[in-house]
C-alpha positions as CSV (number, residue, x, y, z in Angstrom):
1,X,0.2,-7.3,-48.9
2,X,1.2,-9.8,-51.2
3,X,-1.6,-9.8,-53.2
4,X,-0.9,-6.4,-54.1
5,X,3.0,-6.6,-54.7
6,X,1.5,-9.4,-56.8
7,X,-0.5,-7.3,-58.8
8,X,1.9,-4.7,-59.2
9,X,4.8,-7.3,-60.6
10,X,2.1,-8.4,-63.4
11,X,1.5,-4.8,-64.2
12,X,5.6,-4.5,-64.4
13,X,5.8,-7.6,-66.6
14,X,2.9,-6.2,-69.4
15,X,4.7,-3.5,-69.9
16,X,7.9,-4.8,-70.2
17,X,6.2,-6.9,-73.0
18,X,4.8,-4.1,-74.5
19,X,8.2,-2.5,-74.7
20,X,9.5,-5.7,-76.2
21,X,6.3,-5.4,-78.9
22,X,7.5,-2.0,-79.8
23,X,11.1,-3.0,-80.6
24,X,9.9,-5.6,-82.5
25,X,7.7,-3.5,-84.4
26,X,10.6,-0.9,-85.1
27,X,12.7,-3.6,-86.4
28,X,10.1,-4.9,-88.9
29,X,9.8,-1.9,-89.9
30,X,13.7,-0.9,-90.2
31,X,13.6,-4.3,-92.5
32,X,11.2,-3.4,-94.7
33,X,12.3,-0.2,-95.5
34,X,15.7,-1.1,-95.6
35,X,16.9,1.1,-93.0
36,X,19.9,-0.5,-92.2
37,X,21.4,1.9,-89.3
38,X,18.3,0.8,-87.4
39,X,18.6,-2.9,-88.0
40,X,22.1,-2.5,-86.9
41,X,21.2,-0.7,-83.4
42,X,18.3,-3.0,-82.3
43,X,20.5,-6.0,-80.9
44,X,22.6,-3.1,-79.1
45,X,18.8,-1.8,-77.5
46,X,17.5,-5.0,-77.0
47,X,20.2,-6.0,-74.8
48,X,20.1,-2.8,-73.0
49,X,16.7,-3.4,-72.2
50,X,17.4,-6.8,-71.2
51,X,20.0,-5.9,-68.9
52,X,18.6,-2.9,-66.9
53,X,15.0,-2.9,-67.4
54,X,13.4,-7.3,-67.8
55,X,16.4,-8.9,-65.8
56,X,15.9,-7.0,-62.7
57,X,12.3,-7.0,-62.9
58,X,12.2,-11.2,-63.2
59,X,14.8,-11.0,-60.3
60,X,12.7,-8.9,-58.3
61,X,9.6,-11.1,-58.9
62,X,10.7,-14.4,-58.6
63,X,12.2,-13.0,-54.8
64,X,8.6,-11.4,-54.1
65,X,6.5,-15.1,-55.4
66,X,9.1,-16.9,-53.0
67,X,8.3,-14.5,-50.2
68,X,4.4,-15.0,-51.0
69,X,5.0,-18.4,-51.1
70,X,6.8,-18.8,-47.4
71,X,3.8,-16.4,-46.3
72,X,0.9,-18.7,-47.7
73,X,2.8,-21.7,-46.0
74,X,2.6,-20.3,-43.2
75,X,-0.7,-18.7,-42.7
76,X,-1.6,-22.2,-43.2
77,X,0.6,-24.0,-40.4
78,X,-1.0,-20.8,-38.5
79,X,-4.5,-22.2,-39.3
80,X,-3.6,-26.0,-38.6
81,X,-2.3,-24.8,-34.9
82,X,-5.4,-22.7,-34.2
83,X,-7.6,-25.5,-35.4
84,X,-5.4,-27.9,-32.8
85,X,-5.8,-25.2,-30.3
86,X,-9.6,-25.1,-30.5
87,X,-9.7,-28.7,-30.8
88,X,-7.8,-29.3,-27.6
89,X,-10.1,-26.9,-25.6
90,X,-13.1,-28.4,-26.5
91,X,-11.9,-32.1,-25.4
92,X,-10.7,-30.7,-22.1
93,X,-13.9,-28.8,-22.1
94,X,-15.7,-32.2,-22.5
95,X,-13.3,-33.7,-20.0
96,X,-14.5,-31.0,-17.2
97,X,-18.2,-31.7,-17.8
98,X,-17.8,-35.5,-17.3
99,X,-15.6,-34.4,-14.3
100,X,-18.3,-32.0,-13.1
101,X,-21.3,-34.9,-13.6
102,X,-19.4,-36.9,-11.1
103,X,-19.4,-34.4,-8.3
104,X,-23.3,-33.5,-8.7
105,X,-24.4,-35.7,-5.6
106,X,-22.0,-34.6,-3.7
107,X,-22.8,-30.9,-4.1
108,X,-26.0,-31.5,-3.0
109,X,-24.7,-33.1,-0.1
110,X,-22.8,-30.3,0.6
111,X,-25.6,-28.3,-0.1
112,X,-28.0,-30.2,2.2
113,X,-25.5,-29.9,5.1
114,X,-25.0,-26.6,4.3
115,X,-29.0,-26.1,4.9
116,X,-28.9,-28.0,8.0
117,X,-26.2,-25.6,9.3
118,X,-27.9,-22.3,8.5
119,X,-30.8,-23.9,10.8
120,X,-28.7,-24.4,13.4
121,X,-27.4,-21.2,13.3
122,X,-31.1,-19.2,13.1
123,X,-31.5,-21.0,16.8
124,X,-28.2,-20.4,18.0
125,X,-29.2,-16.5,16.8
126,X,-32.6,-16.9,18.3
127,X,-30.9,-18.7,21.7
128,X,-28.6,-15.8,22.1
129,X,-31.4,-13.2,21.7
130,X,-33.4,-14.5,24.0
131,X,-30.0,-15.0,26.3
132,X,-29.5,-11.1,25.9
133,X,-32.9,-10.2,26.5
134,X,-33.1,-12.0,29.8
135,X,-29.3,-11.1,30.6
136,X,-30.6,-7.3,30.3
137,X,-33.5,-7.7,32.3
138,X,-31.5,-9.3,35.2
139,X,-28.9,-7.0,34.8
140,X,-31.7,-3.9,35.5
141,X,-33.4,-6.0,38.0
142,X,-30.0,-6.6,39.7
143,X,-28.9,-3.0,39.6
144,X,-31.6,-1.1,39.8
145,X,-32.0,2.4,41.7
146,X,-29.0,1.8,43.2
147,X,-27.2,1.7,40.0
148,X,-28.6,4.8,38.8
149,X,-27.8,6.5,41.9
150,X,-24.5,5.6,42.1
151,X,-24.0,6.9,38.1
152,X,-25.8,10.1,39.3
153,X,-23.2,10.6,42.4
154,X,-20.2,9.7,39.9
155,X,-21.5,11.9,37.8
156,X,-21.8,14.7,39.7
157,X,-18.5,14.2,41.6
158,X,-16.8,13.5,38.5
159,X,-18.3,16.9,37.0
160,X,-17.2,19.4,40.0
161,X,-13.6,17.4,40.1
162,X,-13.2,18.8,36.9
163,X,-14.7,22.1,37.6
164,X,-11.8,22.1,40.3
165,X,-9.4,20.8,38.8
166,X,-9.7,23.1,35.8
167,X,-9.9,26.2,38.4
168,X,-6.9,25.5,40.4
169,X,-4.9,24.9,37.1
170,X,-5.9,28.1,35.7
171,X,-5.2,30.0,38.7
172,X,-1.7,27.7,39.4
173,X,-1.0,29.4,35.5
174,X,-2.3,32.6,36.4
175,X,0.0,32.3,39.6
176,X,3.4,31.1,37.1
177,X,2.3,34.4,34.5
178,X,2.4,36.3,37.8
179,X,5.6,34.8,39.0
180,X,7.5,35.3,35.4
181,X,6.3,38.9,35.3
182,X,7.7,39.7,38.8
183,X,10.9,38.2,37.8
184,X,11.0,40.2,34.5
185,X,10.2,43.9,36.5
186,X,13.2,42.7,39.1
187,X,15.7,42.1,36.4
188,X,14.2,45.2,34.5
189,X,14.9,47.3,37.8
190,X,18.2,45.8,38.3
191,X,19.2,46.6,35.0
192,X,17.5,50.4,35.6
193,X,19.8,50.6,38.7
194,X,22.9,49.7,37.1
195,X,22.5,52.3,34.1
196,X,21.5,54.5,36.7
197,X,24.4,53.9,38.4
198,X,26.6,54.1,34.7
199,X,24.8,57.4,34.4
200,X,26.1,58.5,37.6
201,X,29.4,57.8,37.2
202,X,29.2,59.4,33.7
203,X,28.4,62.3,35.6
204,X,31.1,62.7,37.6
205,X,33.4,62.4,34.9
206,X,31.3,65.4,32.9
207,X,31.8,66.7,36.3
208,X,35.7,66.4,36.4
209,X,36.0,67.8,32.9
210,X,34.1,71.2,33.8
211,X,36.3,71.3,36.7
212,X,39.4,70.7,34.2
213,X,38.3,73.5,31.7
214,X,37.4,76.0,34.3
215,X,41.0,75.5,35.4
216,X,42.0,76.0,31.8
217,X,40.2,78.7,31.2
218,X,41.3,80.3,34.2
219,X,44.6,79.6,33.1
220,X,44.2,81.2,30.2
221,X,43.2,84.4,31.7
222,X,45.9,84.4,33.8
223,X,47.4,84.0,30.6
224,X,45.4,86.7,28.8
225,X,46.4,89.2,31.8
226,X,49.9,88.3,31.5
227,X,50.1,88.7,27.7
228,X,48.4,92.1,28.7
229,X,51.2,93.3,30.6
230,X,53.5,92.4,29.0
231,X,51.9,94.7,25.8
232,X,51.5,97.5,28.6
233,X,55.2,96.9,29.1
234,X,55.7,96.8,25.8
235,X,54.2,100.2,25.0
236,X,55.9,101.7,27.6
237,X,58.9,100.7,26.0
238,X,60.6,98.0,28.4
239,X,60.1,95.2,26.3
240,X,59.5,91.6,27.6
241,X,63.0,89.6,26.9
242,X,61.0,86.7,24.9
243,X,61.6,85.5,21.4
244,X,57.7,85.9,20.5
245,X,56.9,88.8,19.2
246,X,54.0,90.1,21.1
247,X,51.6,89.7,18.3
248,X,52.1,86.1,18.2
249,X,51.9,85.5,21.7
250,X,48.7,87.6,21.5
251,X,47.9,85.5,18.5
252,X,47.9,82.4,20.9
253,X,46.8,83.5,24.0
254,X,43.4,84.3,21.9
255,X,43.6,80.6,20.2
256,X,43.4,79.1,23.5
257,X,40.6,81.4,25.0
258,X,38.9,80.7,21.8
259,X,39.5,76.8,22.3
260,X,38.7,76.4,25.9
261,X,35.5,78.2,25.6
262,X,34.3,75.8,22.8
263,X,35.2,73.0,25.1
264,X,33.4,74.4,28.1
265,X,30.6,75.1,26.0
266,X,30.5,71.6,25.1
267,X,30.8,70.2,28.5
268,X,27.7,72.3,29.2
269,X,25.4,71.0,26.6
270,X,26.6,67.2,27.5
271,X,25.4,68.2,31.2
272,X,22.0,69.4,30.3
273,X,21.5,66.2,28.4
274,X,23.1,64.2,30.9
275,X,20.7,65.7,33.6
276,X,17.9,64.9,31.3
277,X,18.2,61.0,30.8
278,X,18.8,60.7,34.7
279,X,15.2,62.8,35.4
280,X,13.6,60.4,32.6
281,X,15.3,57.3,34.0
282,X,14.2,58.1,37.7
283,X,10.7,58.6,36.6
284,X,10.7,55.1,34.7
285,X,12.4,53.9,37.9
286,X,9.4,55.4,40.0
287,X,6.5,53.8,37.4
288,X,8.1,50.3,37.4
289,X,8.1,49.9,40.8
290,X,4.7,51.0,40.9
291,X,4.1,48.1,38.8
292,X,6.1,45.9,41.3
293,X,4.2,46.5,44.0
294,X,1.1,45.9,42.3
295,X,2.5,42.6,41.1
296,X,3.1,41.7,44.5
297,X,0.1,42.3,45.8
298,X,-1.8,40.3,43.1
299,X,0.2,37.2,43.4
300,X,-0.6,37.8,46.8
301,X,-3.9,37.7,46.2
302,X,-3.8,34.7,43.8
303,X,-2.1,32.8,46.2
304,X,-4.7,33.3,48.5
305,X,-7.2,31.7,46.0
306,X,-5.8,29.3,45.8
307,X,-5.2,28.4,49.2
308,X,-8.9,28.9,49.5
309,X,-9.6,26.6,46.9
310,X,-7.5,23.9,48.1
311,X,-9.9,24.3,51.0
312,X,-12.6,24.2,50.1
313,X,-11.8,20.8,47.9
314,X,-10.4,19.3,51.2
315,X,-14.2,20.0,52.8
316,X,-15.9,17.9,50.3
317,X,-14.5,14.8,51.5
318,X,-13.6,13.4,48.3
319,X,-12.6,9.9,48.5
320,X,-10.9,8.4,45.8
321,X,-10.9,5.0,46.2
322,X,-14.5,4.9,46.2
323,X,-14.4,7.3,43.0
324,X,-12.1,4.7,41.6
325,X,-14.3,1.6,42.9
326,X,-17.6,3.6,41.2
327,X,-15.5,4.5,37.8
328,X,-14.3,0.6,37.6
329,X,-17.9,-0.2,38.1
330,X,-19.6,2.6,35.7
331,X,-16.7,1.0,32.8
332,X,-18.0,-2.7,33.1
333,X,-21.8,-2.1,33.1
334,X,-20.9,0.0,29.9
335,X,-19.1,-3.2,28.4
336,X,-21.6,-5.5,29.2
337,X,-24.2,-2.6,27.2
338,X,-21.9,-2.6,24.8
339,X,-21.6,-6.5,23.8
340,X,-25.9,-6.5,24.3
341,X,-26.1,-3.7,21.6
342,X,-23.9,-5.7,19.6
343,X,-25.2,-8.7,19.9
344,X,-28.2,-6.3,18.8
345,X,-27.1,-5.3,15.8
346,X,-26.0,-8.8,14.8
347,X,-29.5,-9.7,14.9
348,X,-30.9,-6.8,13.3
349,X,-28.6,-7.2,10.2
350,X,-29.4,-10.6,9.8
351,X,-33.0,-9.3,9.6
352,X,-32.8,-6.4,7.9
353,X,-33.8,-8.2,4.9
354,X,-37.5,-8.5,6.5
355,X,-37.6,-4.8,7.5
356,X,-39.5,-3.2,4.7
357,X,-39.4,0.7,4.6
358,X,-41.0,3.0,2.4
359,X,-41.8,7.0,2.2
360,X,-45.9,7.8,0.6
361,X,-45.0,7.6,-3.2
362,X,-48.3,10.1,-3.2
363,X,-50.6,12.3,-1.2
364,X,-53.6,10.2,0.8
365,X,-51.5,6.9,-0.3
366,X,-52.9,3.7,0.9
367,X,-50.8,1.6,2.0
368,X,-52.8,-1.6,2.5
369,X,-52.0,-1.8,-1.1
370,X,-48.6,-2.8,-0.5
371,X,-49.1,-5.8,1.7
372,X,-45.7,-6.0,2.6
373,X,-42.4,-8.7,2.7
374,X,-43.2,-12.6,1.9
375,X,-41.5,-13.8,4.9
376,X,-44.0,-11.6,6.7
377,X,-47.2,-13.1,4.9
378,X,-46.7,-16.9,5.8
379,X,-47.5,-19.1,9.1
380,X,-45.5,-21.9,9.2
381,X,-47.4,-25.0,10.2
382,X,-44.8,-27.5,10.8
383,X,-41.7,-26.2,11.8
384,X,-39.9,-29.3,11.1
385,X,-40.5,-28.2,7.6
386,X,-39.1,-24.7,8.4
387,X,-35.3,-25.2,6.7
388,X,-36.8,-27.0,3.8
389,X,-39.5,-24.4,3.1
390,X,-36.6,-21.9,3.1
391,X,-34.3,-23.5,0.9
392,X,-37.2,-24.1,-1.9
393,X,-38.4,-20.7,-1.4
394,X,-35.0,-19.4,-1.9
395,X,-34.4,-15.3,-2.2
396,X,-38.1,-15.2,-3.1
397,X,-39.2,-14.8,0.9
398,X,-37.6,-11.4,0.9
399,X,-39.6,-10.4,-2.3
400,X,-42.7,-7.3,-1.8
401,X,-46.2,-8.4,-2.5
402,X,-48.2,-5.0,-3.3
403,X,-51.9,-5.1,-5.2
404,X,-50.4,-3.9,-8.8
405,X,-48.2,-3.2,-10.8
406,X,-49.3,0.5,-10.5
407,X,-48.2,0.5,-6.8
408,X,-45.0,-1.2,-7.5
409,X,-43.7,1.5,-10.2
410,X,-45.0,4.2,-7.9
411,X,-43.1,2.4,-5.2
412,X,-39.8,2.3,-7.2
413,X,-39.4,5.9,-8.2
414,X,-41.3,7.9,-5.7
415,X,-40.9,5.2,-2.5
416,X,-37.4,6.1,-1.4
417,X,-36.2,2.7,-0.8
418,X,-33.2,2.2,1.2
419,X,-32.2,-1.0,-0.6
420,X,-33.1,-3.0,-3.9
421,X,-36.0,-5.1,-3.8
422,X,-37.8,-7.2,-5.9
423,X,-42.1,-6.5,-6.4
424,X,-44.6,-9.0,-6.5
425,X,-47.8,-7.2,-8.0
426,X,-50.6,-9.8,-7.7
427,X,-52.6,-8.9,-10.5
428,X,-49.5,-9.8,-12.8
429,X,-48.0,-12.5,-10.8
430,X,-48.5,-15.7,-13.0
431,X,-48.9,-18.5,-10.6
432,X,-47.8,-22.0,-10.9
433,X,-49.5,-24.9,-9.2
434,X,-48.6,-28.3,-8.6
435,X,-51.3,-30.2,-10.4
436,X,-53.9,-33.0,-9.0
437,X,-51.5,-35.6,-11.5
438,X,-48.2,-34.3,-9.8
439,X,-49.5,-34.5,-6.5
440,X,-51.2,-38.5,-6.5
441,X,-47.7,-39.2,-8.6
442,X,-45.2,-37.5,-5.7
443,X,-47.2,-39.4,-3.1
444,X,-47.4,-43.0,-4.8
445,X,-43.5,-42.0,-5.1
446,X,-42.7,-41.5,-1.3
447,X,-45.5,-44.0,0.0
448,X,-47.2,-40.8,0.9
449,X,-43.9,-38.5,2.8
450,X,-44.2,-35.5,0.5
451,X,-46.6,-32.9,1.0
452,X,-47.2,-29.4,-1.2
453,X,-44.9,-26.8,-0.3
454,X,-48.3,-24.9,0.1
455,X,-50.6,-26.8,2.6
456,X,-47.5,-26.5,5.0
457,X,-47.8,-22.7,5.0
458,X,-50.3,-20.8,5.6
459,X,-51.7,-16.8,4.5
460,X,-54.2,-14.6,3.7
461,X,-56.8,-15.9,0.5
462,X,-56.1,-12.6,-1.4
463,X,-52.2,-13.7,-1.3
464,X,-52.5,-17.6,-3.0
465,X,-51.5,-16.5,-6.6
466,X,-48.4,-14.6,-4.4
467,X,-47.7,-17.8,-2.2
468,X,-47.7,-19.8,-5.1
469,X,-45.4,-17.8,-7.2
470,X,-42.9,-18.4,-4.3
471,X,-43.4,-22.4,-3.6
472,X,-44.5,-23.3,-7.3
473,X,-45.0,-27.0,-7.4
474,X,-42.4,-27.8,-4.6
475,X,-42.9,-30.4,-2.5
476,X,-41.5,-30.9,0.9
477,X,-40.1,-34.8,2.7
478,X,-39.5,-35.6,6.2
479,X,-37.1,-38.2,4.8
480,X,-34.5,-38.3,1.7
């Protein structure tokens, strides 16, 4: 970034000098040709210039060269610090690594007691194996038929308790449905009776009103007759001593006939549909009882079930203490199966390692060719040597030995492997021996302790470039 605002103040400052050229050059020229207006206006530009144009421009520059200058100093304390930085790490580096030479010997004590820990743990593993093996086989010994028998008897008890148990709850809920229906068809009558009985009374009142406008309308002939004498007498010429004229009184005696008709005519129609609801009511009276009574007699059948069922469960002399006593029994032969198929499966994951399994890569596949896990392959001679054999063979003892490298590809992509492995295809293998030298040398060493990894082993003839591979030129000491 500075560079560049470097560059671009030295561009500013030639052409400010070329400016200052060209003034120069005008006043020469003013001079010679005795152009005395120009001469007289140059100091006048020339300051100008000075003040708006040079001045700032210097200003401007010497602030950029003092920025550049704090920047270079410092990128360069920047540099000093990283070199200290670097410098620093790579004496504590050096520090660590004389540290780390110290504690050498001591990880390989750890290391060998780590060693003599993983054998005691393969025969505590084996022990307990064995222990569960013999455990099992004293447990069925122990047991026997009599175990099985009793498993088949809790079995089956256990199985028609439930079938039992399951029938006399469905038939106890059957028996409650039952029960909450009767309920609901008694409160449904109950409320049927009481409408009925709402109806009844709204009867008699329709009753009392017919009554009522029969007596009006009655009155109202009497009324009718009475207006008609009274015209008879009229016409005759005895008049009738009223106020009314006789039209109006004829006028109203009409009204009312008019009025109590309408009414009776009403009361009539309220009857007929009065009369109506009570025949429908009645009938839905008659068809719920129905239903009542054949409620009753299924829960009277129900209960007789299960009464029959409780029975027939009271025949089978159940005893539940022995149940209990067989359950109690069936639950701790289950844990003790339970802690042998664990200890099972402890065992078979530490060996899974050794359990090799493959699908046919091909059609007619051979599968001598693949002869199978290292561990597998090898007698050991001395088992004394077994932990030390182990540790020098490393993860090598779980490696696949096959014929070639033909089988191992076809074993990788068409074997359907259940976990990653590593192929040991003999005619590839390059095999490293321990030579005649090595071996006098190791001997004269240990005043003849150490022995080749290999003669403490033994395999198959077609498996030595395989087996050496593996040990190498390891040998093996019964003391340190």
């Amino acid at each position: 970034m500075y560079e560049t605002k470097k560059e671009n103040a030295l561009k500013t400052l030639d052409k400010k000098q070329s400016k200052v050229e060209e003034i120069n050059k005008v006043r020469c020229c003013g001079v010679a040709q005795g152009m005395h207006l120009a001469i007289l206006t140059l100091p006048s530009l020339t300051h100008q210039l000075l003040e708006e144009d040079i001045l700032p421009a210097l200003e401007k520059l010497r602030k950029e060269r003092g920025d550049y200058m704090r920047w270079a100093s410092s990128n360069d304390k920047l540099e000093r610090l990283r070199r200290f930085c670097v410098a620093f790490e790579y004496i504590k580096a050096v520090a660590a690594k004389d540290d780390s030479a110290g504690g050498t010997q001591e990880l390989q004590q750890h290391m060998r007691d780590l060693a003599a820990e993983i054998k005691a743990i393969h025969a505590d593993v084996t022990a307990n194996a064995a222990e569960a093996k013999r455990q099992a086989a004293a447990k069925e010994e122990h047991l026997g038929a009599q175990f099985k028998e009793l498993n088949r008897q809790v079995d089956d008890v256990s199985k028609l308790l439930v079938q039992e148990t399951s029938s006399w709850t469905n038939k106890k809920e059957a028996a409650a449905s039952e029960r909450e229906s009767e309920r609901k068809l008694k409160q449904q009558l109950a409320d049927l009776e009481t409408s009925l009985k709402g109806r009844a009374a709204g009867n008699s009142k329709l009753d009392a009103e017919v009554a009522a406008a029969k007596a009006k309308v009655d009155q109202l002939t009497r009324a009718a007759e009475e207006a008609e004498r009274t015209l008879a007498g009229v016409q005759s010429g005895k008049g009738t001593g009223d106020a009314k004229s006789l039209g109006e009184k004829l006028a109203d005696a009409r009204a009312a006939i008019t009025a109590s008709q309408a009414e009776v005519a009403a009361a009539n129609i309220r009857a007929k549909h009065v009369a109506k609801e009570l025949a429908a009511a009645r009938s839905a009276l008659a068809a719920k009882r129905k239903e009542a009574d054949k409620v009753q007699s299924d829960l009277a059948a129900r209960t007789a079930e299960v009464e029959a069922c409780r029975a027939a469960l009271a025949k089978l002399g159940f005893d539940s203490a022995a149940a209990s006593a067989a359950t109690a029994a069936k639950k701790t032969a289950q844990a003790a199966v339970s802690s042998a198929q664990e200890t099972v499966s402890s065992l078979s994951g530490q060996l899974s390692a050794l359990d090799f399994q493959f699908r046919d890569p091909e059609k007619g596949f051979d599968r001598s060719r693949v002869k199978g896990v290292v561990a597998k392959l090898l007698r050991v001679s001395d088992a004394q040597a077994a932990t030390a054999l182990e540790v020098l063979a490393g993860g090598k003892l779980y490696q696949v030995v096959v014929d070639t490298d033909a089988t191992g590809k076809a074993l990788l992509e068409r074997g359907q492997l259940k976990q990653r492995v590593t192929i040991i295809p003999l005619n590839r293998v390059q095999a490293r021996g321990a030579s005649a030298e090595q071996q006098v040398a190791a001997a004269k060493v240990s005043g003849g302790e150490a022995k080749l990894a290999l003669s403490l082993v033994g395999f198959d003839s077609e498996l030595q470039a395989a087996m050496q591979y593996v040990f190498g030129a390891g040998f093996v000491c019964k003391v340190r």
